[in-house]
OpenMM code with the backbone's topology and positions (N, CA, C; nanometers):
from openmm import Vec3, app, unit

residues = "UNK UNK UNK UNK UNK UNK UNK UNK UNK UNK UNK UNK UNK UNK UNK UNK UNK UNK UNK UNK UNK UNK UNK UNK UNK UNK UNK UNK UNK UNK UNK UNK UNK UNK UNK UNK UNK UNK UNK UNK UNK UNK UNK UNK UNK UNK UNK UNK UNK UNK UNK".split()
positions = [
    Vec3(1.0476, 0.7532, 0.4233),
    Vec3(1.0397, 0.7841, 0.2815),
    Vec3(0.9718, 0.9196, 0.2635),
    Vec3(1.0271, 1.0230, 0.2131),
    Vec3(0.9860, 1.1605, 0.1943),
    Vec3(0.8477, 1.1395, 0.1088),
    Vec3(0.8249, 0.9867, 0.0229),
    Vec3(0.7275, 1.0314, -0.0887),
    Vec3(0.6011, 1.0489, 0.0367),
    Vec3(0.5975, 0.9808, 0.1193),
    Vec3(0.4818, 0.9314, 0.2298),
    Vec3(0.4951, 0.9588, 0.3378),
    Vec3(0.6149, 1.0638, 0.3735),
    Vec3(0.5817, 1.1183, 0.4978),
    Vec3(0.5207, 1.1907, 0.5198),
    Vec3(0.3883, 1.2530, 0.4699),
    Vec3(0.2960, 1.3474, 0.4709),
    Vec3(0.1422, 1.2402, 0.5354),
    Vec3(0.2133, 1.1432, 0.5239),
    Vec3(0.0545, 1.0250, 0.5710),
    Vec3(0.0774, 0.9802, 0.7191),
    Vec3(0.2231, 0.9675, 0.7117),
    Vec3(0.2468, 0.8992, 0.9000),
    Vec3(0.2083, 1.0279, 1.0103),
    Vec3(0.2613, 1.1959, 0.9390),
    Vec3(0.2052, 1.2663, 0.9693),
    Vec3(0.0601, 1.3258, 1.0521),
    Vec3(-0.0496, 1.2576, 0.9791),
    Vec3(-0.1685, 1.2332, 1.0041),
    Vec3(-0.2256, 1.1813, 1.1158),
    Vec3(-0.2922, 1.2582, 1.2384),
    Vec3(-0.3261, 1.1945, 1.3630),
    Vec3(-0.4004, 1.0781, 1.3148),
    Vec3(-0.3413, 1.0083, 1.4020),
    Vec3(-0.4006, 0.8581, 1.4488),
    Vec3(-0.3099, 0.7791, 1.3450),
    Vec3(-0.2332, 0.8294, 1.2423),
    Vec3(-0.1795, 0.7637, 1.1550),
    Vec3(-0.0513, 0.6112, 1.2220),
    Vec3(0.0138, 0.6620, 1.3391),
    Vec3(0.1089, 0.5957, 1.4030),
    Vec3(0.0527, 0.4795, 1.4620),
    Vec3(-0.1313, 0.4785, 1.5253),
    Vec3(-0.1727, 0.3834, 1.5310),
    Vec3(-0.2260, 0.3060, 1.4513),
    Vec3(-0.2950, 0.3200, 1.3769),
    Vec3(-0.4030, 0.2977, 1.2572),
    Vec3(-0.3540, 0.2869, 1.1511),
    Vec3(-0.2101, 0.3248, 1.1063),
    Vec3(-0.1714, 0.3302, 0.9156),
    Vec3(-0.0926, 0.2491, 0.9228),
    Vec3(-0.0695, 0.1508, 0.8091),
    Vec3(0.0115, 0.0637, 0.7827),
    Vec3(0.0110, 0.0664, 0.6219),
    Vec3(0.1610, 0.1045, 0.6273),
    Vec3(0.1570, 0.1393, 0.4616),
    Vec3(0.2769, 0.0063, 0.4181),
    Vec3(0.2201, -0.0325, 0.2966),
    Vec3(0.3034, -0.1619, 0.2352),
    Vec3(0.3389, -0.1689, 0.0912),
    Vec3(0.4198, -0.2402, 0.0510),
    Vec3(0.4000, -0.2278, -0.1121),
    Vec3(0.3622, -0.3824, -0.1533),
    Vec3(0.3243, -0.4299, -0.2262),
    Vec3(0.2774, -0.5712, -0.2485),
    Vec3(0.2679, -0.5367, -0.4364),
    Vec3(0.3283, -0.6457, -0.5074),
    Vec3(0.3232, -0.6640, -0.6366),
    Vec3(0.1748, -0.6649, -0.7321),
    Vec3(0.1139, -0.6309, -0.7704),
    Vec3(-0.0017, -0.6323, -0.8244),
    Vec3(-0.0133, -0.7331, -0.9049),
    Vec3(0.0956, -0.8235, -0.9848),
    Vec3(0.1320, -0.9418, -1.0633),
    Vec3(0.1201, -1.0611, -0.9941),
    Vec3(0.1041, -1.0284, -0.8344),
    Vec3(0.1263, -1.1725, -0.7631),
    Vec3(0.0546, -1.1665, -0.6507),
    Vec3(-0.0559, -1.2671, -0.6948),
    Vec3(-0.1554, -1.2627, -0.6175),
    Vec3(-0.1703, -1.2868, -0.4308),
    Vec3(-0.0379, -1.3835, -0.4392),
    Vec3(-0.0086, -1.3904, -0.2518),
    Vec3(0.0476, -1.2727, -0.2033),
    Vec3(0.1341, -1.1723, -0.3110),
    Vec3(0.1354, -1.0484, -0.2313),
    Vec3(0.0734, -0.9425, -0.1861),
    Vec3(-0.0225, -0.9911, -0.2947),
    Vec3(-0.1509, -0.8993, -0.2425),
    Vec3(-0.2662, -0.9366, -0.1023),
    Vec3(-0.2555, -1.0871, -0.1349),
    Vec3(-0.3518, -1.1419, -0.0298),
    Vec3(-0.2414, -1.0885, 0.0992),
    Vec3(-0.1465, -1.1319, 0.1600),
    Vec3(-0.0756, -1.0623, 0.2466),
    Vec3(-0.0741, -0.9121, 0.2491),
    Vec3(-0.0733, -0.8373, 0.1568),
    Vec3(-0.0921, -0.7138, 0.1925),
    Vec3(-0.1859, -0.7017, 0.2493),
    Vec3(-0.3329, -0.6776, 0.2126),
    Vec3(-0.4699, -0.6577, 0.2619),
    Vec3(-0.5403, -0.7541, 0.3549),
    Vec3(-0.4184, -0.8766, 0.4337),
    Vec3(-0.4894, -0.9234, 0.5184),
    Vec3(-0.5211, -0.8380, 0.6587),
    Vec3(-0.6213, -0.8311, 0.7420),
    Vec3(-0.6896, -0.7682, 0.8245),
    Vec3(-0.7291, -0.6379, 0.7997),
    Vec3(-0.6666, -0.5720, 0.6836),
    Vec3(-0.7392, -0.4774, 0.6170),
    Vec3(-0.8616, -0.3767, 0.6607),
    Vec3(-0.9264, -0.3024, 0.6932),
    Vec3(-1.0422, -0.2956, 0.6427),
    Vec3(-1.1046, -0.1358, 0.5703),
    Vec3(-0.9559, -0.1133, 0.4948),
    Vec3(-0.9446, -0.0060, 0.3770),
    Vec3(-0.8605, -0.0441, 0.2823),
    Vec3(-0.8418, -0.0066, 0.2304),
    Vec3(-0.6999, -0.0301, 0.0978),
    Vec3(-0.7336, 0.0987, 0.0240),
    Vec3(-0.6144, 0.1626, -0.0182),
    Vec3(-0.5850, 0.2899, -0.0684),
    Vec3(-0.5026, 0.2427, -0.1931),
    Vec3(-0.5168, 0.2059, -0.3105),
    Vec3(-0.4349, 0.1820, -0.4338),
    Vec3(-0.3909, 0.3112, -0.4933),
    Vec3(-0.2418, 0.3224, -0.5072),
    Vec3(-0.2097, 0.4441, -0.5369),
    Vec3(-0.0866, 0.4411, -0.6085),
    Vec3(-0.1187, 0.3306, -0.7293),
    Vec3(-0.0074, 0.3318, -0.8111),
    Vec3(-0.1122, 0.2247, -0.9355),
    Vec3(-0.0286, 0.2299, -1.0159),
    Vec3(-0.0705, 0.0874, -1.1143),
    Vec3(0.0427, 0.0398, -1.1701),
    Vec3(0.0391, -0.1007, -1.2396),
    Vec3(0.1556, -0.1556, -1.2689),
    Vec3(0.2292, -0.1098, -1.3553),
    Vec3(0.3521, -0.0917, -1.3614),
    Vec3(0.4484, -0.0887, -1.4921),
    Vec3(0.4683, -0.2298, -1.5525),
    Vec3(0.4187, -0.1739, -1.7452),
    Vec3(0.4673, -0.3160, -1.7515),
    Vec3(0.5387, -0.2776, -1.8849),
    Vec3(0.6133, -0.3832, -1.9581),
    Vec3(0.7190, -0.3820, -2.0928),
    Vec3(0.6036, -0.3907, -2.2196),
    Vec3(0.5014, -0.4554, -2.1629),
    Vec3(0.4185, -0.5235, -2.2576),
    Vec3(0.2958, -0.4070, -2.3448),
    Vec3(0.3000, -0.3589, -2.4732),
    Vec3(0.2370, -0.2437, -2.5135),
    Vec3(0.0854, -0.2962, -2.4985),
] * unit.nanometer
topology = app.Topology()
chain = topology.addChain("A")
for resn in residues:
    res = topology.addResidue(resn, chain)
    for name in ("N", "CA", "C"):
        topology.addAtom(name, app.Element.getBySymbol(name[0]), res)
């Protein structure tokens, strides 16, 4: 993905980075995202319909 190929880039990134997308609305996708974790980089927020 061109938006994030500037991060795999990054020494040590091929060992150490694991980039994911997980729903912010749903809480098991998140718990699966950030399992073994021990950073998290949030770099979006939700879209929603609702004003």
């Amino acid at each position: 993905d061109p938006k994030n190929s500037h991060l795999r880039d990054l020494e040590g990134a091929e060992e150490r980075l694991i980039l994911c997308r997980a729903d912010l609305l749903d809480y098991e996708s998140l718990l699966q995202a950030i399992q073994g974790c021990q950073g998290v980089f949030h770099t979006a927020s939700p879209v929603t319909d609702d004003p």
